[in-house]
C-alpha positions as CSV (number, residue, x, y, z in Angstrom):
1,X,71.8,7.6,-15.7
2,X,68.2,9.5,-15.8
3,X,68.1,11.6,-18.6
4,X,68.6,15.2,-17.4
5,X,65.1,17.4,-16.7
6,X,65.2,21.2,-15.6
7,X,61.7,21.2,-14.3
8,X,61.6,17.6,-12.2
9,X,59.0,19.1,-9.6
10,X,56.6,21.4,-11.8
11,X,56.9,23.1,-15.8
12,X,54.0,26.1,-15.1
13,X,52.4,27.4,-18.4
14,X,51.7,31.3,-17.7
15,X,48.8,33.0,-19.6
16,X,49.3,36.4,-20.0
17,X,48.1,39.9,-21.6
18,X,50.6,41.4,-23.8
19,X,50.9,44.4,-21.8
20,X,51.4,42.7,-18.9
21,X,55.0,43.4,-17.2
22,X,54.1,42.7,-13.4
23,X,53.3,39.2,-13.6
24,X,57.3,38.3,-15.1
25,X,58.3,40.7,-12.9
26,X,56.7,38.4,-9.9
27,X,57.4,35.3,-10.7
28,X,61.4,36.1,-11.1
29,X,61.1,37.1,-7.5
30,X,60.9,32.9,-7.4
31,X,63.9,30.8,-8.5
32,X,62.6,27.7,-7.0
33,X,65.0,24.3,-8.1
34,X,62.9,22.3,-10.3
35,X,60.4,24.6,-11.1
36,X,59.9,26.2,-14.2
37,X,58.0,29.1,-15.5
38,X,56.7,29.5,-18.9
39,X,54.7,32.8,-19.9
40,X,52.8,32.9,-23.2
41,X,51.4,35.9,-24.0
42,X,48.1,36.6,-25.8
43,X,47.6,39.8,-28.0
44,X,45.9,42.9,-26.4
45,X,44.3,45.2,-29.0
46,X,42.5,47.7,-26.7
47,X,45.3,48.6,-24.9
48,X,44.7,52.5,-23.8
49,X,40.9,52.8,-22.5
50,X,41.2,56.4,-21.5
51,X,41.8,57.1,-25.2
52,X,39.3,55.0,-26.7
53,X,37.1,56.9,-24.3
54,X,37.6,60.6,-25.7
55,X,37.4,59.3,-29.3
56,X,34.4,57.2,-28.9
57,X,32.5,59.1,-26.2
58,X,31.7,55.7,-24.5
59,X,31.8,55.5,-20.8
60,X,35.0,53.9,-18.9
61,X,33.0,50.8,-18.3
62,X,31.8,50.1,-21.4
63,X,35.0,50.2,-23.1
64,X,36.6,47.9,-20.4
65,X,34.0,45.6,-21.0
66,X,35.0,46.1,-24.6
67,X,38.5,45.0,-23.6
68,X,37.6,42.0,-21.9
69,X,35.7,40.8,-24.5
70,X,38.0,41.1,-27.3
71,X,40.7,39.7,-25.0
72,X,38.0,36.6,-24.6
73,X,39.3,35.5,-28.4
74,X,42.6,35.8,-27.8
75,X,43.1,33.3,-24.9
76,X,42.8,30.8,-26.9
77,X,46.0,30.9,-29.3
78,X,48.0,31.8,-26.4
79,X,47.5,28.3,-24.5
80,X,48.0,26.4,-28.0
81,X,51.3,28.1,-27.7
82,X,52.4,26.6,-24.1
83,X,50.7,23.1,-24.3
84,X,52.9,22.6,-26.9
85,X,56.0,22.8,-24.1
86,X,54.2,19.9,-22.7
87,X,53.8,21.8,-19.4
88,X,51.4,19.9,-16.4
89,X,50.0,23.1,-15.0
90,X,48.5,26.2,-16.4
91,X,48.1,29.2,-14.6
92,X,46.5,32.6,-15.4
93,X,48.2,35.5,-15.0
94,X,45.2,37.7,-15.8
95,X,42.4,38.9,-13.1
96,X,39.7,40.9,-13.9
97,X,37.7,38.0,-16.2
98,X,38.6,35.2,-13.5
99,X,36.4,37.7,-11.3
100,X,33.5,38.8,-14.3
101,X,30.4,37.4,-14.0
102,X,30.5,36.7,-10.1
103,X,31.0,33.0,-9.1
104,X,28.7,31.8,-12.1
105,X,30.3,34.0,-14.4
106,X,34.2,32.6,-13.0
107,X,33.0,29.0,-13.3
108,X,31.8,29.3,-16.5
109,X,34.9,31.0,-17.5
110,X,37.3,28.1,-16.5
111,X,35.3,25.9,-18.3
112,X,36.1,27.9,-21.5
113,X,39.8,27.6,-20.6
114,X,39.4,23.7,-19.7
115,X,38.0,23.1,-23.6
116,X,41.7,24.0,-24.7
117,X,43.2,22.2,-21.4
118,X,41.3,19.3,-20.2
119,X,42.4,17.8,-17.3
120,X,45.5,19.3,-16.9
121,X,45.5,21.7,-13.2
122,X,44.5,25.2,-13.5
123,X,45.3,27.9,-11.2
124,X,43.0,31.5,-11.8
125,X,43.4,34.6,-9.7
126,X,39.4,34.3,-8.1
127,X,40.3,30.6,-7.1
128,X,43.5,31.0,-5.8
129,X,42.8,34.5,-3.6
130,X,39.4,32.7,-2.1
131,X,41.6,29.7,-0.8
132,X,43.8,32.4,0.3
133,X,41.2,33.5,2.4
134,X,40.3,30.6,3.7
135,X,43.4,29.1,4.8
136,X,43.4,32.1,7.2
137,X,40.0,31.8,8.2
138,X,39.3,34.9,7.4
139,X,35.6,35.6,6.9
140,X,36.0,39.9,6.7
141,X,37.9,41.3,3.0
142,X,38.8,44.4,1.8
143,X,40.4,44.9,-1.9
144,X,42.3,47.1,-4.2
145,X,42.4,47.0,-8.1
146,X,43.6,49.0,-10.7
147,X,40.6,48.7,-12.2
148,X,38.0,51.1,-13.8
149,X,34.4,50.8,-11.2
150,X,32.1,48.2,-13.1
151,X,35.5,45.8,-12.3
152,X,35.1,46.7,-8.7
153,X,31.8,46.1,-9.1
154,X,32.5,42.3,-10.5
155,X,35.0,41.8,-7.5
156,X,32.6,42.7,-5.0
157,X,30.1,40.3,-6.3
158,X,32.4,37.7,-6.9
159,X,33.3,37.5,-3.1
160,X,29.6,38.4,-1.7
161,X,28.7,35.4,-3.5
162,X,31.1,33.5,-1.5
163,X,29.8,34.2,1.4
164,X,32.1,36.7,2.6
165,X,31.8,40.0,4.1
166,X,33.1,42.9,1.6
167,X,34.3,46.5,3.9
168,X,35.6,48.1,0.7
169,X,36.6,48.2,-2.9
170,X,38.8,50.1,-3.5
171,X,39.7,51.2,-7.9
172,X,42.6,52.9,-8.7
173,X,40.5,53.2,-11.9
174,X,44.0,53.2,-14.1
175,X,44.0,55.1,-17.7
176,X,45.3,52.1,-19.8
177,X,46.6,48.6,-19.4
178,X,50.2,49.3,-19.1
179,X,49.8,52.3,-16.8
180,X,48.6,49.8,-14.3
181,X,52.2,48.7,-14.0
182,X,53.2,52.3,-13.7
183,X,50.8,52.9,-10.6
184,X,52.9,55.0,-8.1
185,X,53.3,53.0,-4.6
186,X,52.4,56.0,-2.9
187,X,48.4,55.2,-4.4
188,X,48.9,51.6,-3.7
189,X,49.6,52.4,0.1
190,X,46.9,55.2,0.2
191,X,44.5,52.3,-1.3
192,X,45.5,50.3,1.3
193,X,44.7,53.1,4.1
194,X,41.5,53.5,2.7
195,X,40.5,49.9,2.8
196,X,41.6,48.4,6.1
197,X,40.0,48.9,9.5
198,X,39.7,47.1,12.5
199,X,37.1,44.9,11.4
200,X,39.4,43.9,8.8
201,X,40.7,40.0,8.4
202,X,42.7,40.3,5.1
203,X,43.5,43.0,2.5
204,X,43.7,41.3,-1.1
205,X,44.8,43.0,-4.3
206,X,43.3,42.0,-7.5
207,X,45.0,43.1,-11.2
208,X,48.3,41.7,-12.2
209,X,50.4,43.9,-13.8
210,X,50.5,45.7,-10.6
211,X,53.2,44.3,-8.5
212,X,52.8,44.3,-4.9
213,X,55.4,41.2,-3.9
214,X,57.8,44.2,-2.7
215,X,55.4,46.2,-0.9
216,X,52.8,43.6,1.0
217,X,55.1,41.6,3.3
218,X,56.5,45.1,4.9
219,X,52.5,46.3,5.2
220,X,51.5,42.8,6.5
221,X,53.9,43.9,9.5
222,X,52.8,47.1,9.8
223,X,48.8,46.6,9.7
224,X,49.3,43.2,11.5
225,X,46.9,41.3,9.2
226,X,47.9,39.1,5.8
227,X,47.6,41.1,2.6
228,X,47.7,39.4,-0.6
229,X,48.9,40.5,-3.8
230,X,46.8,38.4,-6.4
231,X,50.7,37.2,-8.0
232,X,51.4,35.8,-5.3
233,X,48.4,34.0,-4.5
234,X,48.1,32.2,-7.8
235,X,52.0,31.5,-7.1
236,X,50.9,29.6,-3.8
237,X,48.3,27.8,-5.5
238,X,49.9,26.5,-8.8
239,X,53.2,25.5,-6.7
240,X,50.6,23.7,-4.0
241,X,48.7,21.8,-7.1
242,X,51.7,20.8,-8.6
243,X,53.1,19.2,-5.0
244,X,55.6,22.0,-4.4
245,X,55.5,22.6,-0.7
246,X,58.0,24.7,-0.2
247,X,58.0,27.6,2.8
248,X,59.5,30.5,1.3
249,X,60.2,33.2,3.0
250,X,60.0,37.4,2.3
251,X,57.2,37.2,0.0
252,X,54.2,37.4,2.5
253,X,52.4,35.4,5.2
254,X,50.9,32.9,2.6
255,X,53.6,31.3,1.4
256,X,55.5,31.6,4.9
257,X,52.7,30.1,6.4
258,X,51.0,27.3,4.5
């Protein structure tokens, strides 16, 4: 008799912030057999910016930037934690660094997470939302983000280098790292408004701790266009590296679709 394994089709090691509820949230929303999930989270120190702001007098931006760097040294401990589970895929369930830096800036950050990783696969929310993007030959974006506006600023760049047309950025500019997840759905669909048009191909959401897996797939409908929570793309992309093929259904035209 084989000896018994849980995960016989993929064991996906989850980097996340501390303060980050939306990714879990997510990724319970997939109960796929033989696939498991493993989250490890890494400390966040700097967790309320809008605070640090008043007492500090710094701008939004600089403390953000602040955040992201101190955040930088705690990756590190948090992968030691799931390699040890001997898990063949790591994925990152954190955005706004994948993005910092433009392309240059992501590549160079995936090499700082392959020192701790080598070969094994990596899936990071800039990667996995430009092969979104291309699978639907899409060459037009628009995006939302909880972010503050020199992380809007970073997205934009990210996917102008790419060779895509950007129509709008969109930052919900969010007070603190947990009120991200506490975004009202009412802002998220006035984001959405704001950034779509006609000349339109795809809608993509960036930051995640703000869940969109419930709202997207209705909107996608509605707006007659794919829009793609950054969850869900990094989802789609660790399940396709792994081999995991599955169509599943009610969580948006990506993983419908391809």
């Amino acid at each position: 008799m084989d000896n018994y394994q849980i995960a016989k089709r993929a064991q996906i090691g989850v980097i996340i912030p501390s303060t980050n509820t939306g990714v879990e949230y997510d990724l319970q929303k997939f109960g796929l057999d033989g696939v498991t999930w493993h989250p490890s989270r890494f400390w966040i120190e700097l967790r309320n910016w809008a605070d640090e702001v008043d007492s500090t007098g710094e701008s939004a931006d600089t403390v953000f930037e602040r955040f992201l760097e101190i955040m930088r040294g705690e990756i590190p401990q948090s992968l030691r934690y799931v390699m040890s589970a001997k898990v063949n895929h790591i994925m990152l369930g954190m955005s706004a660094e994948t993005f910092w830096g433009g392309v240059e800036g992501s590549i160079q950050f995936e090499q700082g997470i392959r020192e701790h990783i080598g070969d094994l696969g990596l899936t990071t929310g800039a990667e996995a939302t430009k092969q979104a993007i291309d699978v639907f030959g899409a060459k037009t974006v628009s995006v939302i983000t909880p972010y503050p506006p020199v992380g809007d600023v970073n997205v934009r760049q990210y996917y102008e280098e790419l060779g895509y047309e950007v129509k709008a950025v969109k930052g919900l500019n969010r007070p603190s790292a947990t009120a991200i997840a506490e975004t009202p759905i009412q802002d998220v669909i006035d984001a959405v408004k704001e950034v779509d048009g006609d000349d339109v191909d795809i809608i993509i959401q960036a930051g995640t701790n703000l869940s969109t897996v419930d709202l997207f797939p209705t909107l996608e409908h509605y707006l007659e266009k794919p829009l793609v929570p950054i969850n869900v793309a990094t989802v789609w992309h660790a399940l396709r590296a792994c081999g995991v093929n599955d169509k599943i259904t009610g969580k948006g035209r990506l993983l419908e679709e391809f």
